[in-house]
C-alpha positions in Angstrom: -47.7 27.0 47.3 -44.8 26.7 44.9 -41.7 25.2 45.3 -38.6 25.5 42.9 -37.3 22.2 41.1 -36.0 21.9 37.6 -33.6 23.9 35.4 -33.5 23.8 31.6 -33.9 20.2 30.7 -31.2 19.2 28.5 -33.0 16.1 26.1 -30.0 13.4 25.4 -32.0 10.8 23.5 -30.9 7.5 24.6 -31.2 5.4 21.1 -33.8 5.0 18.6 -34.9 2.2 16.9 -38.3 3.1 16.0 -40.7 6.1 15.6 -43.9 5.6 17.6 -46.3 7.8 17.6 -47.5 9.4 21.3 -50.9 10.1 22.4 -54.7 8.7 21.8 -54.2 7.0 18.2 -50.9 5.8 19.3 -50.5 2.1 17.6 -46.9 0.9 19.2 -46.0 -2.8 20.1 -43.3 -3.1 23.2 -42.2 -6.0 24.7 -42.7 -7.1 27.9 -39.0 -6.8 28.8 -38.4 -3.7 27.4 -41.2 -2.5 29.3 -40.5 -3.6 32.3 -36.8 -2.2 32.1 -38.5 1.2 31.0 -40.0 0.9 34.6 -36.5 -0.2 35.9 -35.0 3.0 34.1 -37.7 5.6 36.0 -37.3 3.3 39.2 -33.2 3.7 39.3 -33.6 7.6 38.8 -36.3 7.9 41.5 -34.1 5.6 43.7 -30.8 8.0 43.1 -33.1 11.6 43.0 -34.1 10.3 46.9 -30.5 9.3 47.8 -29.1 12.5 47.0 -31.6 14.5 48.4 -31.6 12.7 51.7 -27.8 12.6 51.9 -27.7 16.5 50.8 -29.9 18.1 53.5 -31.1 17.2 56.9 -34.5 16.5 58.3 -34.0 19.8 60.6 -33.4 21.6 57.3 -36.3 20.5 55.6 -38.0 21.7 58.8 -36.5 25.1 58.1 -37.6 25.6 54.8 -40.8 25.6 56.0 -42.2 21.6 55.2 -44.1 20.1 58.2 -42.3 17.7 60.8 -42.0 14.0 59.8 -41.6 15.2 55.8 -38.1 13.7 55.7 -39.1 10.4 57.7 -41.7 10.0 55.3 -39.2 10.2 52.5 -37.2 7.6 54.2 -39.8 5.6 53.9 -40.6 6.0 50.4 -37.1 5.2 49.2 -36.9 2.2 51.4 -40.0 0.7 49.7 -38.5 2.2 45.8 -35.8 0.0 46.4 -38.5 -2.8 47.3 -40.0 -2.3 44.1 -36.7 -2.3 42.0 -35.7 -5.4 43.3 -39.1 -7.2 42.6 -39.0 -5.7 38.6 -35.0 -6.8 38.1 -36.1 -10.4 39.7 -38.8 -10.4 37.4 -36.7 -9.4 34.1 -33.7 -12.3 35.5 -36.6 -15.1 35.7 -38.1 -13.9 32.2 -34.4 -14.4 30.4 -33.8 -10.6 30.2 -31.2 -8.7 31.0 -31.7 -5.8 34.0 -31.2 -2.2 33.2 -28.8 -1.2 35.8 -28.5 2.6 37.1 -27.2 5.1 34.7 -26.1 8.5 35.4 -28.1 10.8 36.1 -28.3 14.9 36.4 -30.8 16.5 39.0 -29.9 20.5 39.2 -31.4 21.1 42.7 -29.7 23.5 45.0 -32.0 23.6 48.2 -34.8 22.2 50.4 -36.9 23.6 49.0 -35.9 22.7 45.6 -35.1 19.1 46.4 -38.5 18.5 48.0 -40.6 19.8 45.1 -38.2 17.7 42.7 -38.9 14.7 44.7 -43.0 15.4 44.4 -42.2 16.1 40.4 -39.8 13.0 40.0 -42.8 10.3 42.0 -45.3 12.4 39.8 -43.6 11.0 36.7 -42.9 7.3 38.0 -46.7 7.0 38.9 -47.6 8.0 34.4 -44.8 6.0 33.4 -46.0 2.8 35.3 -49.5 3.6 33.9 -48.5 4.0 30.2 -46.0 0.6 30.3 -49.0 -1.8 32.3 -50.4 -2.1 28.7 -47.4 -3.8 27.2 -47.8 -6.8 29.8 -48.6 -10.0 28.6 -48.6 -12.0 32.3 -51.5 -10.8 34.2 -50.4 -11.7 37.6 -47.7 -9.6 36.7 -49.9 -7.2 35.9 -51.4 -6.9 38.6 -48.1 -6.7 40.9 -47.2 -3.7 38.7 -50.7 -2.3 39.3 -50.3 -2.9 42.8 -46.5 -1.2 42.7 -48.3 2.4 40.9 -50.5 2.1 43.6 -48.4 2.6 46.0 -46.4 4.8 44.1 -49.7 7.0 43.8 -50.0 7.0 47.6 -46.1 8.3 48.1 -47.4 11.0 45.6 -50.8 12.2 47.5 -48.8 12.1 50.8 -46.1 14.8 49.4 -48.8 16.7 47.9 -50.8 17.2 50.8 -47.4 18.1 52.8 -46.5 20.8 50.6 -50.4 21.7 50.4 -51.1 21.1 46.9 -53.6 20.0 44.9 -54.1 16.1 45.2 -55.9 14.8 42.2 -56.9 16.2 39.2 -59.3 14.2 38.4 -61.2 10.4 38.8 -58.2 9.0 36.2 -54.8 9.2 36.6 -52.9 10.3 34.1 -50.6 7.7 31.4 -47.5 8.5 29.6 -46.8 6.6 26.6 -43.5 4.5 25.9 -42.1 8.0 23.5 -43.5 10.5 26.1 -42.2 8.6 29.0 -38.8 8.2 27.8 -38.7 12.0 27.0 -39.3 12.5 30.7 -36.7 10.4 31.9 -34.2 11.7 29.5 -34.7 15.1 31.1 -32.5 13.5 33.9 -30.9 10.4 32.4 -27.6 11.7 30.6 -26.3 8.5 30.0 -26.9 4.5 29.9 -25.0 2.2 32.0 -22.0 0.1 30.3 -23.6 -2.7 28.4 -27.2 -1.8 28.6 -28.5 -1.4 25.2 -30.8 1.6 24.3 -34.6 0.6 24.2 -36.4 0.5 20.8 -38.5 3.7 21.2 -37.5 7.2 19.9 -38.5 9.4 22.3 -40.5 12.6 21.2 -38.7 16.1 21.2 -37.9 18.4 24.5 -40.6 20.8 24.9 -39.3 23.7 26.5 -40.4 26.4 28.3 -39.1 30.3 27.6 -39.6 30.5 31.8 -39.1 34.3 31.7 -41.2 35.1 29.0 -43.9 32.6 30.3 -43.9 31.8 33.6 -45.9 33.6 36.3 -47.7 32.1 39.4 -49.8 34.9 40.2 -50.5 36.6 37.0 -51.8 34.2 33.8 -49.8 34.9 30.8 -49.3 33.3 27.5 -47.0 29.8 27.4 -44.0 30.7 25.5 -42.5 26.8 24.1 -39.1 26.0 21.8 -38.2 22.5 20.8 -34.4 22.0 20.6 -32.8 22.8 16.8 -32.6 19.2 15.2 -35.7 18.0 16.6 -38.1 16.0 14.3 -41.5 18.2 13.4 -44.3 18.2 11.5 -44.2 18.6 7.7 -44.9 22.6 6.8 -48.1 22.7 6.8 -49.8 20.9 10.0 -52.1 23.3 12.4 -50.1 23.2 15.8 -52.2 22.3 18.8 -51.1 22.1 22.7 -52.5 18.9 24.3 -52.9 18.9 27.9 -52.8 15.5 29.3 -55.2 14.8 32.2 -56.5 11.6 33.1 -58.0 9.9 30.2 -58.9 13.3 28.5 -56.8 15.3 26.2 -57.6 19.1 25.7 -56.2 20.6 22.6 -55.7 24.2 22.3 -54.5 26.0 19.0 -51.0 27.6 19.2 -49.6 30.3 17.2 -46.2 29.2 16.0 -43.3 31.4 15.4 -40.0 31.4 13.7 -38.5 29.6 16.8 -41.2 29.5 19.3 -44.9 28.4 20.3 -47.1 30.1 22.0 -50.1 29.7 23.6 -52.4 32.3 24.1 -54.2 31.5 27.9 -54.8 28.0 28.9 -58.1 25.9 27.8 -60.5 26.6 31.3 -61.0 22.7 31.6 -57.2 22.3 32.8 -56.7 22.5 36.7 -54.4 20.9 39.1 -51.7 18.7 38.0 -51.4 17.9 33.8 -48.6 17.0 31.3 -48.3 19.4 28.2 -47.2 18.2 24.7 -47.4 19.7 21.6 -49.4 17.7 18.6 -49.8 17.9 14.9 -53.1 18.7 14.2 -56.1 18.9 16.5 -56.6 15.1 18.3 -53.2 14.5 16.0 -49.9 12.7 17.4 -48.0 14.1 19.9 -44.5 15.4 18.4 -43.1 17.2 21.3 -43.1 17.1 25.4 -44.7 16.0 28.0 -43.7 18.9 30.7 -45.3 18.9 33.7 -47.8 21.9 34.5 -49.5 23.0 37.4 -52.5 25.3 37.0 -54.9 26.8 39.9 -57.8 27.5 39.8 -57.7 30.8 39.2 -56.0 30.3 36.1 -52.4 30.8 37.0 -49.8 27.9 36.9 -46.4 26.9 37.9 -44.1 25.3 35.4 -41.7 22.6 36.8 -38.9 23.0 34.3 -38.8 26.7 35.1 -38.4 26.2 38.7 -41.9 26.9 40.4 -42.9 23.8 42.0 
């Protein structure tokens, strides 16, 4: 079952003062601040995706478009504890001698219930990697083990919308991490600008990877993936083979693309990916990551659903 979310994502970078790389080899330093306002960043959009949402349709509507009873209680419930966990961080960043991030403004292009509850499985989706990728940067490890405990959670929202909407739960022993530069890529699909005063944090995320959803896109069907970057975007010196990397758990399955004047394609997907996996585009095979994630959701038949084209 697929459910619409996402238009065109719109990448507006949100500062850069350095150029990590993204993916296995990936040698970055971040401080324990700046992580834990990354985590604040993804925790005010998930906070602000849920309010609108919940203020924008009603629990008898999301009954309608065909979601099982108690689906809108249950997102009650996973706001209410969001905020829980936004709290806790911004407490945490006060006593360290940092400075909060506080909520920017956003841009969620959802028109429906349907659309608004397949956003909200995409948007905890994300929070759950991003929390992953930034535990690394910790130095305290009781609070380590708070933030540990907060994706856990955050993991246990996400399997409960899964199994609502019936789709896959796991894909895999692992969950999956997202990298400082991958994870502010995400964000910056909905984060349009930073609040007053809050200064940009020192990672340059990597390049939009976008879909051509027409071209692409089929949930019944498989057909090739069809990718631009936006014009401007940083690539790899002429030259570099082009690989897609799906990122799934602690593996990462590389897959040759053919790269054209504008455009990348990939020819079928690799028969190891299944379920729920991030797609980025690399510079060489096992090489750093230069563009995306994207969410992608492949069955087992093959076919997948694309969240920025609207199929989840």
């Amino acid at each position: 079952m697929h459910f619409a979310t996402l238009l065109a994502v719109a990448a507006a970078g949100l500062g850069a003062l350095a150029a990590p790389t993204y993916g296995g080899n990936q040698t970055m330093d971040l401080s324990e601040i700046d992580a834990l306002n990354l985590l604040l960043l993804g925790k005010h959009m998930a906070i602000e995706a849920y309010d609108q949402s919940l203020a924008n349709y009603t629990a008898e509507e999301v009954v309608q478009a065909g979601f099982p009873p108690g689906l809108y209680e249950n997102l009650i419930t996973i706001n209410r504890e969001q905020k829980e966990q936004r709290d806790f961080i911004s407490e945490v960043i006060l006593a360290k001698g940092g400075k909060p991030y506080k909520p920017a403004k956003y841009a969620f292009p959802v028109s429906s219930a349907p659309a608004s509850v397949g956003f909200l499985i995409v948007i905890k989706q994300t929070t759950v990697a991003v929390e992953l990728g930034a535990i690394r940067f910790l130095k305290d490890p009781d609070l380590t083990t708070h933030i540990a405990a907060i994706a856990t959670v955050d993991a246990r929202h996400s399997t409960s919308l899964r199994l609502a909407v019936g789709r896959t739960v796991t894909s895999g022993g692992i969950d999956t991490a997202i990298s400082p530069s991958g994870a502010l890529q995400l964000l910056n699909e909905f984060v349009k600008e930073l609040a007053p005063g809050d200064a940009p944090l020192p990672v340059e995320p990597n390049a939009a990877l976008l879909f051509v959803c027409e071209a692409s896109t089929n949930t019944t069907v498989p057909k090739p993936l069809i990718m631009e970057i936006p014009q401007g975007s940083k690539t790899p010196l002429n030259g570099s083979d082009i690989f897609a990397v799906f990122l799934q758990g602690k593996d990462r399955i590389y897959s040759p693309v053919t790269v054209g004047p504008d455009t990348y394609t990939l020819p079928a997907l690799p028969r190891e990916v299944r379920g729920s996996s991030y797609l980025a585009l690399a510079a060489g095979n096992n090489g750093p990551i230069f563009a995306g994630p994207v969410e992608v959701e492949v069955a087992g038949d093959g076919s997948y659903a694309v969240a920025q084209c609207g199929e989840f």
